[in-house]
N, C-alpha and C positions, 0 to 999 in steps of 0.2 A: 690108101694113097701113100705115096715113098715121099715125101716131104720132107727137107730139110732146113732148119735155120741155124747160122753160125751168126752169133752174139758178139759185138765187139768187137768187128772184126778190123782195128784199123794198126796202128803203129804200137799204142798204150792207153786202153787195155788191146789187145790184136798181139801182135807180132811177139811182144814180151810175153807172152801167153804161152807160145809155140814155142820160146827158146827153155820155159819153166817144163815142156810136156817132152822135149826132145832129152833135156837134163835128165828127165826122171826115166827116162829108156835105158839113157847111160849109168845110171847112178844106182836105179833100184829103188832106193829109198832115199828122200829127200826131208830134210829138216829145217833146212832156211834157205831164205829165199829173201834179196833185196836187189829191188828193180831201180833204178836211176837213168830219168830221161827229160829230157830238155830242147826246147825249141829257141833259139836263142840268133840274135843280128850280130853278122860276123862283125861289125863296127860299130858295138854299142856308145847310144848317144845317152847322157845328163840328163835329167838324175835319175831315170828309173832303168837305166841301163839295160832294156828290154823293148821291143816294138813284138807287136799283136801279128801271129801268123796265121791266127782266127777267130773263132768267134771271140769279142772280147767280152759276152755275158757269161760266156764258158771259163771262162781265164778267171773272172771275180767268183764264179760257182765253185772252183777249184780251189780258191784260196777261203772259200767263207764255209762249204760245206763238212760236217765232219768225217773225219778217215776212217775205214773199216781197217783195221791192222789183226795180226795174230802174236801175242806176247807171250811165250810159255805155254803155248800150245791153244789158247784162248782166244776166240776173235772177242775185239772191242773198239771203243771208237773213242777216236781221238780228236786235239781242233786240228786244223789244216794248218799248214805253216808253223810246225811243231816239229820238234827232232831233228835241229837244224844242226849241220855239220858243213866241211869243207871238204872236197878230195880234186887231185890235180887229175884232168880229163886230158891224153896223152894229144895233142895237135889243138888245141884251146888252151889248157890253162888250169888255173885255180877257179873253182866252182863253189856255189854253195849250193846245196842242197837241205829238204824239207819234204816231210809227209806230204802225201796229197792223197785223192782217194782213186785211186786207179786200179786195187789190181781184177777188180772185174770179178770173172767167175772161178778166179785161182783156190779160194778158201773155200769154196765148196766141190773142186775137183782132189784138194788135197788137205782133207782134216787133218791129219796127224803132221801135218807140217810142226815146227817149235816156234818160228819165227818167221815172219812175213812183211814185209812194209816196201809201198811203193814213195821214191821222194823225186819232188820234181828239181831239175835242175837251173838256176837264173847262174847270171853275173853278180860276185861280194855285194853284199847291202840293199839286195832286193826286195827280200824275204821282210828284214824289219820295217821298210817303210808299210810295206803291203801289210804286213800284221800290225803296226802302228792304225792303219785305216780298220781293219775288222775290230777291233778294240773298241776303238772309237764309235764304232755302230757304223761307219759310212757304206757297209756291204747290207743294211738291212734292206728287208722289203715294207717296214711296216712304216706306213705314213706319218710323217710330225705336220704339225700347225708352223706355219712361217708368216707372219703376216694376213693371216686369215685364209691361205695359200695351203692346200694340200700338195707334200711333197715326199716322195717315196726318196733316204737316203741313196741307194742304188742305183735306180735309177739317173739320179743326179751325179751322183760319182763316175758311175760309164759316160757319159757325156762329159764331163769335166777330162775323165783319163784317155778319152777316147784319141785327143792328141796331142797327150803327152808320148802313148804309148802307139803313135802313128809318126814320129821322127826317126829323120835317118833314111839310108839305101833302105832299099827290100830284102838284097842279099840275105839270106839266114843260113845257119846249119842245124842240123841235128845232131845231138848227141845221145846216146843209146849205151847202155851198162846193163847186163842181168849176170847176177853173180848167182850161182844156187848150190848149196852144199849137202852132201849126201855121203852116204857110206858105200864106194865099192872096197868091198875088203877092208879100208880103213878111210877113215872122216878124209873125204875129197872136197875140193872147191875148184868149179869150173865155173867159164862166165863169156859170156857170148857179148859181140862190141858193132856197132855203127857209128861213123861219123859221117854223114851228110850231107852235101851243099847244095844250094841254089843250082838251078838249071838256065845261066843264062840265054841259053839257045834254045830253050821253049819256054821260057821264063816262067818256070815252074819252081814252086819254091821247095825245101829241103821237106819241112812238114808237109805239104803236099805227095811228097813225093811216095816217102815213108809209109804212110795212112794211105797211101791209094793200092802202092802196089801189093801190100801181104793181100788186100782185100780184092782187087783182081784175081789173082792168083786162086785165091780159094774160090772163087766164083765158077774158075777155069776147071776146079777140079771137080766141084758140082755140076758142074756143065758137062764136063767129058765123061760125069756117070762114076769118076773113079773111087766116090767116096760110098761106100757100104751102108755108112750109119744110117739112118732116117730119124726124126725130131727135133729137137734143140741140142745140137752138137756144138761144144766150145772150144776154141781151137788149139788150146793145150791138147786136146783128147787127137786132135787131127794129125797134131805135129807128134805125137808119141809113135805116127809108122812112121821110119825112116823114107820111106820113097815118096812119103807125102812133104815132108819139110824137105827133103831134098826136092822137088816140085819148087817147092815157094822159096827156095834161095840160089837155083837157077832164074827162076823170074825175077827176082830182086838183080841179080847180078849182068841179068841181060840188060836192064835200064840202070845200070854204073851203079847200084845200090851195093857196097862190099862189104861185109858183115866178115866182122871178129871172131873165129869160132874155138871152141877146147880142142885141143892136138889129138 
């Protein structure tokens, strides 16, 4: 039986995947690799200057679980919301960003990588309230005694954050960064861009949009037969034929999706 599965197949891990496999076509050899992406309310509201564009048990799993990174050639794991920095995102702003554990099945498509790390991107001072809360245990699963009351920290905290982090329009964007460096002929950096927005007139949001369509897309090519592979294919491996990534950013670009690409 010709059977195939493609793993991850959405925005991040998904689509950052495909821009790491297309890198490594151009490049030959790839040595680092940092991915920065963010789902973010074009009109962030006080104080956590962020609103939930899904699951919000996913959003606290991402800030409490640890990150798979590659350091010196090494995978290892880190906490989440660690490795925090700032960089200006051109049509947004000043960002901060922070580890998280996204990049999926990159470290096992590319051992010899040197350096690796996916960081998510919020609005300034996100990051420490949110790691202020994992510190504190409020991300645990395991039950405390309150009043003779069983209660799971977590639990409690998603209900509590549920709406703080539910203020505000809907409006969001996407912001999307993969920078990857490689040797052609001499140490290159190329780096593939999205910006995003709400779809008022299907009132589709920017995350939505992002995660549905790489994943259409590759469906599209499973369906039309055009893919060879058979097994568990990941879609770094997919994006490394040119006619196949060229596939998925026609389709991205049919539904307004316009991606930043190397000259």
């Amino acid at each position: 039986q010709e059977n195939i599965i493609v793993p991850q197949c959405g925005v991040a891990p998904g689509f950052t995947n495909m821009c790491v496999g297309d890198a490594s076509r151009r490049l030959g050899t790839i040595t680092k690799v940092r991915v920065f992406v963010g789902g973010l309310p074009q009109r962030p509201t006080p104080p956590l200057n962020y609103r939930i564009v899904f699951s919000l048990e996913d959003v606290i799993n991402e800030y409490s679980r640890p990150a798979r990174i590659i350091e010196y050639g090494k995978e290892k794991l880190v906490d989440a919301l660690s490795g925090r920095g700032f960089l200006n995102f051109p049509g947004v702003g000043r960002l901060e960003y922070f580890i998280t554990d996204g990049l999926g099945s990159l470290p096992r498509s590319f051992p010899n990588v040197r350096e690796m790390n996916e960081y998510t991107l919020r609005y300034p001072g996100h990051a420490e309230m949110m790691n202020t809360l994992r510190v504190l245990r409020f991300f645990d699963n395991k039950e405390v005694q309150v009043n003779g009351l069983a209660i799971t920290p977590r639990k409690l905290s998603i209900a509590l954050l549920k709406g703080a982090m539910s203020l505000g329009r809907p409006e969001d964007l996407l912001a999307l960064r993969v920078e990857v460096e490689g040797k052609l002929g001499k140490k290159t950096l190329i780096s593939y861009r999205i910006l995003d927005y709400y779809d008022p007139r299907g009132k589709v949001s920017a995350m939505a949009r992002t995660t549905a369509y790489p994943c259409t897309s590759i469906a599209l090519l499973v369906g039309q037969r055009k893919l060879r592979s058979v097994g568990v294919v990941p879609p770094e491996r997919i994006a490394k034929d040119l006619q196949h990534f060229g596939f998925v950013l026609s389709r991205l670009r049919s539904r307004g999706v316009r991606v930043g690409m190397p000259s």
